[in-house]
Each structure stands twice: as structure tokens, then as C-alpha cells.
N, C-alpha and C positions, 0 to 999 in steps of 0.2 A: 555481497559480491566480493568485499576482501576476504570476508574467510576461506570463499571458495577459490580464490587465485592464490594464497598462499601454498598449496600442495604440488598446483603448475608450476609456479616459480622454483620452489623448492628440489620438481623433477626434472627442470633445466638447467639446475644451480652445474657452474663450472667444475664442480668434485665428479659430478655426477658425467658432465661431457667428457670430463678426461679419461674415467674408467672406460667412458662407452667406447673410446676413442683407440683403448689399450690394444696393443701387439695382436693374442689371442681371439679378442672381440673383432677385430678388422679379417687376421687371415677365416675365423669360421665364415664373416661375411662374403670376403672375398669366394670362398668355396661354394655358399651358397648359389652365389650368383654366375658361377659356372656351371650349374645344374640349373641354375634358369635359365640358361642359354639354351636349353632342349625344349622350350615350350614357348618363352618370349620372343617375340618380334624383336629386332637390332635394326637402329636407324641406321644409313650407309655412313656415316663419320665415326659412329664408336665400333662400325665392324670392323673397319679402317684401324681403329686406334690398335684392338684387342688382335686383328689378325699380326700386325708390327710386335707386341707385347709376345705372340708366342712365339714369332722369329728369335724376338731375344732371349725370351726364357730357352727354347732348343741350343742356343748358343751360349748361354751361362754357363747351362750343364755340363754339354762338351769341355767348353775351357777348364770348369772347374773339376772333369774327368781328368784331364790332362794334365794339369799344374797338382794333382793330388797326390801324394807319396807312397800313400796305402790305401787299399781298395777300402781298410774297412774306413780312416778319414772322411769319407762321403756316405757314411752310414745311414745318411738323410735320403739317399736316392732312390732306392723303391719306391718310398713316398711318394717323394718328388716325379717319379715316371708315373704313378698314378692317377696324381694332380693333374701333369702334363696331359694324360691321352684324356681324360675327361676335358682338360681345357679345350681340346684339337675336337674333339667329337662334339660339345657344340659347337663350335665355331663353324663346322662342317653343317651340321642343322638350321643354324640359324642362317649360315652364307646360301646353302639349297631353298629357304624357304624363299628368303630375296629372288632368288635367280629363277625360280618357278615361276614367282610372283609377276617381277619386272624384267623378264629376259626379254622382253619383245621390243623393250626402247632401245638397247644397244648395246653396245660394249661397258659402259661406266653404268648397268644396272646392278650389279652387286659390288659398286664401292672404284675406289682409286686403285687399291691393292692386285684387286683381282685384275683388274684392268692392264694394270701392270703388268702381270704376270701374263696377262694373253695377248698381249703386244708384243713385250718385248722378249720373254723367252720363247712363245711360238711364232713370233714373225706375223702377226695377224690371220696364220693357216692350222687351222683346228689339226689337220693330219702330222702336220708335227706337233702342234700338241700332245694328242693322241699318243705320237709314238717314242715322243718324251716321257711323259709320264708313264706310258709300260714301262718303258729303261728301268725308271727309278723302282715303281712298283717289284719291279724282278728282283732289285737289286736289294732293296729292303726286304722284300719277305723271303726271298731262296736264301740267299745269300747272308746279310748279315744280322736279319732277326732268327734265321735258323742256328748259324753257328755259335752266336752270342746264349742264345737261348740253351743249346748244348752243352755248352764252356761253362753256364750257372750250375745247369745239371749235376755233370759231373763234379763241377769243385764243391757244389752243396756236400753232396756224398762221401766226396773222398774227405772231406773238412767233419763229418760228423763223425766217419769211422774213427779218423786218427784223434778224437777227444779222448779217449779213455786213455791211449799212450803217452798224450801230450798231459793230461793231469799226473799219471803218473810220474812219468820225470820231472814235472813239480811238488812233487811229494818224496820223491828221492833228494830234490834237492834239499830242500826244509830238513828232513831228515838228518842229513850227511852237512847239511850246517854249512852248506855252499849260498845260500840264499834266508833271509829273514821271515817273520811272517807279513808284515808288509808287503816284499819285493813278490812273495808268493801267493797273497790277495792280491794285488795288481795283476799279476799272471793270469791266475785263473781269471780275472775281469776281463782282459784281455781274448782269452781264449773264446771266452762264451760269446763275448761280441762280436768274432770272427766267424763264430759259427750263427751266430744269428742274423748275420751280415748273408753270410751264402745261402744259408736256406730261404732268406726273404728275397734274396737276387733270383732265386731259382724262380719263386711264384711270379715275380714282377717281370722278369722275361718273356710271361706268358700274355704280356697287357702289349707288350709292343708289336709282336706276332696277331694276335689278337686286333690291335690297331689298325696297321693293314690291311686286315680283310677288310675291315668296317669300310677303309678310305676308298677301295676297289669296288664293292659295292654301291657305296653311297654316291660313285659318280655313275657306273652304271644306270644306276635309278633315275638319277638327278637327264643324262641325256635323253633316255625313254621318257622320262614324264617332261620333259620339257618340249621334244618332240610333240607328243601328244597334247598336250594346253597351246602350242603357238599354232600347231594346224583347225583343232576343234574349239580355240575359246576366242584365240588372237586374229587368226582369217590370216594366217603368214602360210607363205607355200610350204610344201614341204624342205626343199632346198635351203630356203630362207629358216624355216627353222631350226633346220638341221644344224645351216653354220652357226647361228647367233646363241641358241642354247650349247650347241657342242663346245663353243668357243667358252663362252663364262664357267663350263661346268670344268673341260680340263683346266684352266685358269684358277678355279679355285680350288682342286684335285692337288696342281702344281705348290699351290700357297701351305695346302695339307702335309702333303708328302715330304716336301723339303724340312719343315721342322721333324718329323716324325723321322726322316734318313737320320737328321745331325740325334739325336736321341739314341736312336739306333747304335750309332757308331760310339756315341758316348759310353752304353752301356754296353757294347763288346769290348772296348780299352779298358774299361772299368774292369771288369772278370777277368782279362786276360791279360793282366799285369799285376797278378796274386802272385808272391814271392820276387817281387820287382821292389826296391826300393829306392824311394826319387819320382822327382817328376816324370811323363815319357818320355823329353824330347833328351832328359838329359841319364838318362839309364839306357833308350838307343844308342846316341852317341858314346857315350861310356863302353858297351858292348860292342859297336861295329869297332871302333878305335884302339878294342883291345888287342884286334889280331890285322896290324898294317900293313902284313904280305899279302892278304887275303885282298885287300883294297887296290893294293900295286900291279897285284894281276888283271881287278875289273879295270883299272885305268888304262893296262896295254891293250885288251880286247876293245875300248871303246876307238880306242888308237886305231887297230884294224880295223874296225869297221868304220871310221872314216874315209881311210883312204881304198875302200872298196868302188868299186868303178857303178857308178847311179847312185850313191848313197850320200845323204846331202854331208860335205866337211864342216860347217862352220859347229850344228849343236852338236856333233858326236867328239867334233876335238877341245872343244869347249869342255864340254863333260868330264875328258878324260881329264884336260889339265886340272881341273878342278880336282877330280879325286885323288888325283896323284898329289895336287897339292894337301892333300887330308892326309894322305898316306906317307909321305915324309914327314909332318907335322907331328904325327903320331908316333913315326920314330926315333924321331929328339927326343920326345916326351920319354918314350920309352928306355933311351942309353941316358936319360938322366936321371930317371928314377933308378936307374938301376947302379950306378956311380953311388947316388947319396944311398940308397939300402946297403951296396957294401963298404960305406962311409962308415955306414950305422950301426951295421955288424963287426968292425972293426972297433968301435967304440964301445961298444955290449962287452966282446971280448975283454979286453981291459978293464974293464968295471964288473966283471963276472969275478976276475981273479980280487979285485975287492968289493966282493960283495956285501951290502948288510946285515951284520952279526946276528938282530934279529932277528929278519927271514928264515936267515941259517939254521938258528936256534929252535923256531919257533915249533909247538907240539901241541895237539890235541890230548884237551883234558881226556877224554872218552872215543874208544874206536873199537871197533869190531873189526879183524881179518879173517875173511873166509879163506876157503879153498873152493875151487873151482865148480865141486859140484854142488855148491851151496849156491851158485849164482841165481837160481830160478827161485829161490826163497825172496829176492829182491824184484821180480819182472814179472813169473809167473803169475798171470789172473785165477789160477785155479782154485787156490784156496788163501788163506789168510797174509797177506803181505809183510815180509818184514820190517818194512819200512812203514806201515800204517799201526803194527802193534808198538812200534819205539816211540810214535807219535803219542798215541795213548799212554804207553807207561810214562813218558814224561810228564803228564798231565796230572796222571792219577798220582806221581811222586811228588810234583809241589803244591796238590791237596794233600798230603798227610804231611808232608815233610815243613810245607811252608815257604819252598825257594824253588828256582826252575832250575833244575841242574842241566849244564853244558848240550849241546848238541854231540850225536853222535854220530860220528863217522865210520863209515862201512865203506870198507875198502878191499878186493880182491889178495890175495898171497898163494903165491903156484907154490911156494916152500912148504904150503901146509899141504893132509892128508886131502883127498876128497872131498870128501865131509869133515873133517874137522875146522875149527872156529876156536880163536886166541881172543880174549877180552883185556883193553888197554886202558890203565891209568896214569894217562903224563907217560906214556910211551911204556912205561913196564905193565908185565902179563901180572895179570891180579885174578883171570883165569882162562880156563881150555873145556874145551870138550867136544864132543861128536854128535850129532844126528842127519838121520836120512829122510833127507825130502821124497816126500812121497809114501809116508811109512809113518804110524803113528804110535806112540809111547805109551805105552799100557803099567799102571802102576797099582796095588791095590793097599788101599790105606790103610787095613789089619796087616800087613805085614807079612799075608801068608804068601806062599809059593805058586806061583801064578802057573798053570797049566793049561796055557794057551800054544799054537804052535807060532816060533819066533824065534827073535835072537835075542837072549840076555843079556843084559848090559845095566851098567850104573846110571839111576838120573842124573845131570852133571849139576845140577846148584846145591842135592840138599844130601847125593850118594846112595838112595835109597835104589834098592832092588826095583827094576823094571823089564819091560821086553818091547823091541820093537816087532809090529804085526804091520798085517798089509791092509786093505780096503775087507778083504773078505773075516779076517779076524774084529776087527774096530764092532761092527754091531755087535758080537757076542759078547766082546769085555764090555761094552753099554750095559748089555741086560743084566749084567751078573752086579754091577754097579761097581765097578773098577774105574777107575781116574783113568780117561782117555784125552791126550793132547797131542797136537800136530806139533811137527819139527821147529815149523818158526816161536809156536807160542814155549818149545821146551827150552832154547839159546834165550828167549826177551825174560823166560821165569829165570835163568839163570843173570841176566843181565840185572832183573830189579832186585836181585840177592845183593850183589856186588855194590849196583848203585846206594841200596841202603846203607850198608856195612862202612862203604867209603866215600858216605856223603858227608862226612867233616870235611875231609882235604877238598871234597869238589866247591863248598864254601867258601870261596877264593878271596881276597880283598875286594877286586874288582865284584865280582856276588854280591860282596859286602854291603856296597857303595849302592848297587841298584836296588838294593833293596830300601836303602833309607831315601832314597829320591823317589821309590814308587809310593810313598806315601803318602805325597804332592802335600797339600796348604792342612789336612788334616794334624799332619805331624810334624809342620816342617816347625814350629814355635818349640815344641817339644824339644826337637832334633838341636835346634840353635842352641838351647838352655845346656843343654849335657855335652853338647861336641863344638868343639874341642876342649873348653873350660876346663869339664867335668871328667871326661874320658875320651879317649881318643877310637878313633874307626875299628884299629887294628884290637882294643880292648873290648869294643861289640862283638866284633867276628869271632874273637876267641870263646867269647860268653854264651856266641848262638852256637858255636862250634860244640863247646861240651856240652848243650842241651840235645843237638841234635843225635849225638853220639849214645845218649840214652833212650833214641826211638822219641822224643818228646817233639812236637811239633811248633817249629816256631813262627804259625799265621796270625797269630795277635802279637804282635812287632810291636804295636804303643804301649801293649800293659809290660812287656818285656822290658823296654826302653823307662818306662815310669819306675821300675822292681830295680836298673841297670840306675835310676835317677837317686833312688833314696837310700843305695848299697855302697855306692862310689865315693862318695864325699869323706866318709871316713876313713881312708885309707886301705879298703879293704883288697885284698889279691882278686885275682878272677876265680878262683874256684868258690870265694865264698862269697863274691856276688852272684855266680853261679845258685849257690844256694839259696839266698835271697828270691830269687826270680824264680826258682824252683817252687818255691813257700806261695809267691804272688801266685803262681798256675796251679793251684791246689785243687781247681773244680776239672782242669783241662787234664789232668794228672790222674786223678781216680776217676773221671770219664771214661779215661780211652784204657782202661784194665775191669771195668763192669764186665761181667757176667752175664747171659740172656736174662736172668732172673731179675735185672737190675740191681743186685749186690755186688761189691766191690772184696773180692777174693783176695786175703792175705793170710802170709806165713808171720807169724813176730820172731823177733833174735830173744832167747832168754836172758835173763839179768846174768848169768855166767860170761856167756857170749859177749854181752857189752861192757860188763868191769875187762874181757883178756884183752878184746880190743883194745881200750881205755886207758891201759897200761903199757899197750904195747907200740904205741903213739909217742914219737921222739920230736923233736923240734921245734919251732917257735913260729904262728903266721905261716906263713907260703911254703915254709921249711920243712913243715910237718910230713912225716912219713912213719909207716907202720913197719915194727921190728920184729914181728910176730915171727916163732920160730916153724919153719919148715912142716916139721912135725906136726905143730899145733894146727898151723895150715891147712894140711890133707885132712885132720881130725873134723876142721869146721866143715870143709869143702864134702866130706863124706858125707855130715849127718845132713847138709843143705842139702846135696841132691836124695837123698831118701825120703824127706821131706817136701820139695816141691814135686819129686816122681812118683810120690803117694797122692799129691794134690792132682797129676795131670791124668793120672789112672780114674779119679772120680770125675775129669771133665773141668777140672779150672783150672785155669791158667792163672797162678796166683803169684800176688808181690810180695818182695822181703820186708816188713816193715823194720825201721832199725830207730836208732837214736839220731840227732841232728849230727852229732860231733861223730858219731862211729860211719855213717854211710857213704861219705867218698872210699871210705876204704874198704867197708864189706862190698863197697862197686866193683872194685878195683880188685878185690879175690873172686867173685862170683861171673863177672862177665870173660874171664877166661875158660870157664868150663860148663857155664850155658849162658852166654850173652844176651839173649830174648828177655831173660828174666829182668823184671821191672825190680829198680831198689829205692824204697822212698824211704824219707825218714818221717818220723811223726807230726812235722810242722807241715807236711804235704798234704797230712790227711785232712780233706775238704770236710766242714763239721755236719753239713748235709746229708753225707754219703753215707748207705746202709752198706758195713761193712759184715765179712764173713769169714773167721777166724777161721782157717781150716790147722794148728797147732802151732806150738814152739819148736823152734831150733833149740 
């Protein structure tokens, strides 16, 4: 017998009641047992208790309609009107099964409540009853379960269309760097809850409508079947049953309806204070209060109509005084606010002419100025968005690059052409150019002479020969296999030209800084070791600066900072820790110049080539610079491009390999006359990598 009470004890143990007991565990119960209200019998004290219980839940709602700010705030409420009319419909079942049952003892056979309600709101006369609860009936289903119901409708609707614009201008905003990606994740949360707030209002409008018939019927039913059981089961006359069932049934019709109206009214305030903010009683006030002539007028007409001859004086002069007293209140209000705004604008004044320098100052790293008829590149849904491909190229640049560079700002200029578009760095033009929206750019990568019908014109990022064509041209350059791109993506290709080219300067301190914080508890022991001791912020930035400026990517920040860790102690400049940290990225280096084939394509500098260099290198450390004369210059720069234009004719794209000590400065001649070109020295070459000599310099 102990072993078997041990499991019992164990399944009543207090862990075990507290879970039973938990929030979720109680409300599914509580639900259950609103849905047994449609089948179970109710003693007259708990219908009592449960009919009280949904007067107050009708009146929670309401209030807490009313004291709510914003519709979508009570995002709980369809629910909750769900809950409600299932509550109200049984209560209405199980109150009809009483009054079927025990109607024939009297007025207290379905409870104190009902009783109530047919005493004291009908006067003990079922015919006002009756014609009470039409009133309400009417006034609930015509009136305000139709309008509220309409009022979802349409705000569903209109709330779904304008999604696609309201995202929009939170993707302009991100974009244009008016808003973060936080404040623009919040927004869109925002959005969607607003629309899922109306659309669920929309269905749930249909359960209050809905409700209504059910309570109109169900008393119908309830006075015919109780007619019929008091004459054929009870031996009451017809008279007699007539009043005593007609009496409990509108009685508990009345107990129905009244929670279902406050409900009603609830969920019309509710919908119909979308773009309302604040509570209602004080967003009314606020708005009748705004216009106090408008008040001083109802106050003289109620004035009149006092002293009209039969019309009682006391509530209509009453009234008046009253609004009138609201309506000078609202006056003061008004010449005082309006004394301190030109207080405050007089104060602004003066503090404009000294205003702060760096407001004044201040300048976006990155912007784009259109002209005017570049505007639909930013709005139009028809084709690719400007503002969604700048979101991608920024993405796609601190994957290769390593850093997120600046937001860009796009900004209107009626000084420019049409179509033309200026690209800004730190407020100077870094570049220009033209295309027509609507019209797509036709390029063909052989170089040959494109005999399509169009306008010729230069691409703007790289100058090559193109034409813009219309809809009816674009599939033919398709099939011929010509490079076809629309307007937005030819200004964002010119833009990720630029962003590459002058992504050192966009590596700002500030860049700097976030960069070594994003590193969080991985790096941050590292970070302590080297900064400041070791090298300072401004000595990082410079080191990721001239990696980035040779196209090298800087997303491995720790081994950089470790290459930045073991270069520095010795005294060395930045260019040749520089080099150090070059040497550490040896695998990340001849990676990103392989070949399809997976070989690693290089040119080498012949032994000529590095003794002229070698000699022609003056100064000591950081001082060093190459003396190399003019002539010699063009001679090397000549045979290099013959050399890698022999290499790109066979399809590689191949790097200068040089000496450790000569490649800053074959950098330094060769990136002026094809900057793409990769220059590494021989400490870079990874021992890994299947190399592919394609000749000497």
C-alpha cells in the first residue's frame, strides 16, 4: 500500500498544484468552462455571480477603449470580443434553460439578476420591457454594430493598401541615413501590428453583429417556448403565462443586451480613433478646445433658446454658462500660448544668429543629388528601387571590404539637368552622370559597335561605349547577349566604383573605433594589449587604410591586429607594419586573385627591374622614396602594361609579384595607370597556393 500511495502523493505534491494553478492553465480552464455553459445546468447563485462578471468584463473593455492611446494598444481586443460573445451566449443558454425550466414559480426563477432587471428597468410590465429592449436591439444592430463594423472594414483596407508605401518610406529612410536599423526594425514591427490589428478588427466586428441576432432570437424562442410549457406542462392560463415567461425572458434579454451595447460602443471608439492620439475624453477636449469661437457661438444659441417663450430657462441657461465658461477658458489658453511661442521665436532668433558651429559645419560623408526627373528612381514600384539597391551595395561592400561604409543620402537639386545625378564625398563631386529612367543601357562586352536603335552615350563609372533603348529594344540586346541594365542599377554601378576607389577616406576614426568595439569579449583582451601601449587608434585606421586601398579586405580584424601586435613594438612606421600584416594575409591575398582553374595568376619583376628599383630608393625608414628617373618610369610602366594586357587577352587577371623591399613602390608606379592590378611581394605568396607564371617584366 506505500508503494502505491507514493505516485498519488507525488501527483499532488505543491510543484505539481502551482503549475496546475499557472496563468495559461486557469485562463484555458476558465474558456473551457464557457463552452460548458452551452450544455451544463447553472444553479441560480453562480448564474447570479457569472451574469455580474460579464457586466464587468462589458465595462473593463469599454474603459479600457477609452483610457487607450492607440487603437493598436488593445491589440488584445478581437480576442477578448470573442471570449466576451461566447461568454454572453452561454449565459443566454443556460439563463433560457432556467426560465423554461422554472418560469412558472415567479419572478426570482432564473436568479436575483434577472429579477432585477424585470423589476426594476421594466417596472414589473413585460410591454416595456418589450419595448426596451427593441430600443436597444435597434440601437446595437442598426446603428452601432453596423457602423463600427464598416469603420473596421474600411480601415482594414485602407491600412493594407498603404503598407507597401509606408515600408517604403522606411526604407528611404535607412537609406538616406535619417533613421538606424533598429529605429527601422521597430517601424516595420510597428507597421505590421497595425495592420494586423485592422484586419483582425475587421473579422471580430462580425461576432458583435453576429451576437445580436443570436440575443433577438434566442428571446424570441425563449417567450414561444415558455408560452407553450406554462400552458401545456405547468396548467398556467395563457395570460398567466404569457406575463411570467415574457417577464423573465425580456429580463434576461435586458441582462444580455446591456453588456453586448457597452461592447458595441467599445469596439466603435476603438476603430474610430485610428490617427487619434491620447486617451478620448482628452483628444476630444483637445480638439473641441482648439477652435473657442466655434463654442462662444453654441453658448449664445443656447442663450436663445432659453429665453424663447415655453422653453424651460434654468438647463438651457445653465448650459450656455457653462460652455461659455469653456470657451473663454480656451481663450486664455490660447493668447498665452501664443505670448510664450512669440517669446520662443524671439529667443530662437537670437540664438540662430549664434548658432552651433557644428550643425553649421556638419556634412555627409556620401550623397547623391538628383534632378528632378530622376525622382521616380526613388518611389516608383515599377522596377528596381534606388534606394533598395544602395541598401544591397552597402552590404555587399562591407562583405568584401570589411567595414560598413556611411549611409547615403539622396537628396533632390533643381540646378541639375533632368536626368543628371552629382555623387558626393564630404560634400565635393567625386562624380556625374546621366540616365533615363524608364530606358535601359545596352552595353556589349566585345567592344563591338552596337547596332541597335537608340541614343549613344558613355556608361558613367567605367566610359565604355553604350546606348540607351526603350522596352521594345531590351529583349533583342537579351538574345544577342549584350549587358542590359536599368537606370537605377547604372548610377548604384557607378556609385560602388567610387565607394571602392574612396573607401580609405570613408574609414574615418570614428569607423575606426566601431570597428574594434564590434569585436566585443573576443577581442577585446587583444585590443587592451596593443592600444594604447602599443599603438594608438589613429595608427590602426592608417594600417586598415592602406590595406583597404589595395582592394584587400579587412574582416579578419584579430589576425590584423595580432600581424599590427608583433610589427609595432619595434619601432616600425605604418607602411611597414603595413607590410607585416600583408605577409600575415598571405592565404586571404592569393585567394581573392585565383583563377577558375584554382591557380593563382602572376606576372614576376625581372632581376633588372628590381636592382633599378633598388638603387633608385633614397632615404632612411619612413623617409624612403623612389628617385627613379621619368624616363625609366614610362620604360617600366610600358613593358608592365604589355605584359599584364598580354595576360588579360588570355583571360587572367594576373598579379605583379615583386621583392619585399621594391613593392610599395612598384605599387606606387603601377596603380596610377591600371590600379585593379594586384602587387604583392614574395612574403605574400601563401606556400599552399598553385601558382601560374604567365612571364617576366
Amino acid at each position: 500500500m506505500a508503494g502505491s500511495a507514493a505516485p498519488a502523493i507525488s501527483f499532488l505534491s505543491p510543484a505539481r498544484l502551482r503549475q496546475a494553478a499557472s496563468s495559461d492553465v486557469l485562463f484555458a480552464i476558465a474558456v473551457m468552462a464557457m463552452i460548458a455553459l452551452l450544455v451544463l445546468p447553472v444553479p441560480k447563485f453562480l448564474l447570479d455571480l457569472l451574469l455580474a462578471l460579464s457586466i464587468t468584463l462589458s465595462a473593463s473593455v469599454l474603459m479600457t477603449a477609452l483610457f487607450t492611446k492607440k487603437p493598436v494598444e488593445f491589440s488584445t481586443f478581437p480576442a477578448v470580443l470573442l471570449i466576451a460573445t461566447i461568454f454572453r451566449l452561454g449565459l443566454n443558454v443556460a439563463s433560457t434553460r432556467m426560465i423554461l425550466a422554472n418560469g412558472h414559480e415567479g419572478p426570482d426563477a432564473a436568479g436575483a439578476v434577472i429579477a432585477a432587471f424585470g423589476g426594476f428597468v421594466m417596472q414589473g410590465n413585460f410591454v416595456i420591457g418589450i419595448i426596451v429592449f427593441s430600443i436597444l436591439v435597434i440601437v446595437n444592430f442598426v446603428v452601432i454594430t453596423r457602423g463600427s463594423g464598416r469603420i473596421a472594414e474600411v480601415a482594414a483596407r485602407f491600412s493594407l493598401d498603404a503598407m507597401p508605401g509606408k515600408q517604403m518610406a522606411i526604407d528611404a529612410d535607412l537609406s538616406s541615413g535619417l533613421i538606424n536599423e533598429t529605429e527601422a526594425r521597430a517601424r516595420r514591427k510597428q507597421l505590421e501590428d497595425e495592420s494586423n490589428f485592422y484586419g483582425a478588427m475587421d473579422g471580430a466586428s462580425k461576432y458583435v453583429r453576429g451576437d445580436a441576432i443570436a440575443g433577438l432570437l434566442i428571446t424570441l424562442i425563449n417567450i414561444i417556448g415558455g408560452v407553450l410549457i406554462g400552458v401545456m406542462q405547468q396548467g398556467l392560463t395563457l395570460a398567466e403565462a404569457g406575463e411570467s415567461y415574457t417577464l423573465l425572458t425580456v429580463g434576461d434579454g435586458l441582462v444580455s443586451q446591456i453588456p453586448a451595447l457597452i461592447i458595441s460602443v467599445a469596439a466603435g471608439i476603438l476603430v474610430s480613433k485610428s490617427g487619434v492620439d491620447g486617451s478620448a475624453e482628452k483628444a476630444l477636449l483637445a480638439q473641441f478646445a482648439s477652435n473657442p469661437r466655434a463654442l462662444a457661438v453654441v453658448s449664445g444659441v443656447l442663450a436663445v433658446f432659453a429665453v424663447l417663450p415655453g422653453m424651460p430657462f434654468v438647463p438651457f441657461i445653465a448650459l450656455s454658462a457653462l460652455v461659455g465658461a469653456v470657451a473663454a477658458r480656451a481663450i486664455r489658453d490660447d493668447a498665452a500660448k501664443a505670448a510664450a511661442a512669440a517669446k520662443t521665436s524671439t529667443a530662437g532668433a537670437r540664438q540662430k544668429a549664434e548658432e552651433d558651429p557644428a550643425s553649421m559645419l556638419a556634412m555627409d560623408d556620401l550623397k547623391i543629388e538628383l534632378g528632378y526627373g530622376l525622382l521616380p528612381l526613388i518611389a516608383d514600384g515599377a522596377g528596381p528601387r534606388l534606394t533598395e539597391q544602395i541598401k544591397a551595395l552597402r552590404r555587399s561592400i562591407a562583405q568584401d571590404i570589411g567595414f560598413v561604409t556611411p549611409p547615403v543620402r539622396i537628396l533632390d537639386n533643381m540646378q541639375l539637368g533632368p536626368n543628371d545625378y552629382v555623387i558626393r564625398l564630404k560634400e565635393q563631386e567625386v562624380g556625374r552622370g546621366a540616365v533615363k529612367p524608364g530606358f535601359h543601357l545596352v552595353m556589349d562586352p566585345s567592344g563591338r559597335r552596337l547596332d541597335l536603335i537608340g541614343e549613344m552615350t558613355k556608361e558613367p563609372a567605367f566610359g565604355l561605349d553604350a546606348m540607351w533603348v526603350d522596352e521594345t529594344q531590351r529583349q533583342t540586346a537579351a538574345l544577342r547577349g549584350l549587358t542590359v541594365v536599368d537606370a537605377a542599377t547604372v548610377l548604384t554601378t557607378h556609385l560602388t566604383e567610387i565607394i571602392r576607389a574612396e573607401a580609405p577616406e570613408l574609414l574615418s576614426y570614428a569607423e575606426t573605433k566601431k570597428l574594434l568595439d564590434a569585436l566585443g569579449e573576443r577581442g577585446r583582451q587583444l585590443i587592451s594589449d596593443i592600444i594604447p601601449s602599443v599603438v594608438s587608434v589613429s595608427t590602426v585606421q592608417r594600417v586598415l587604410q592602406s590595406l583597404i586601398a589595395e582592394r584587400i579586405s579587412i574582416r579578419d580584424l584579430p589576425a590584423i591586429l595580432e600581424a599590427i601586435a608583433e610589427a609595432a613594438p619595434g619601432g616600425a612606421s605604418v607602411s611597414q607594419i603595413a607590410e607585416h600584416v600583408r605577409a600575415r594575409l598571405a592565404r586571404q591575398i592569393c585567394g581573392a586573385i585565383k583563377a577558375p582553374d584554382g591557380a593563382a595568376p602572376i606576372v614576376t619583376l625581372s632581376q633588372d627591374w628590381e636592382r633599378a628599383f633598388a638603387e633608385n630608393v633614397i632615404g632612411q625608414g619612413a623617409e624612403r622614396q623612389l628617385a627613379m628617373a621619368p624616363s625609366k618610369i614610362q620604360d617600366f610602366v610600358a613593358a608592365a602594361l604589355r605584359k599584364l594586357e598580354d595576360a588579360a587577352a588570355s583571360g587572367y587577371a594576373a598579379a605583379l609579384v615583386t621583392s619585399a623591399a621594391a613593392r610599395p613602390f612598384v605599387r606606387s608606379v603601377i596603380e596610377r595607370v591600371r590600379p585593379q592590378t594586384m602587387v604583392l611581394s614574395q612574403a605574400e605568396i601563401h606556400p599552399h597556393v598553385r601558382l601560374r607564371n604567365l612571364g617576366s617584366i
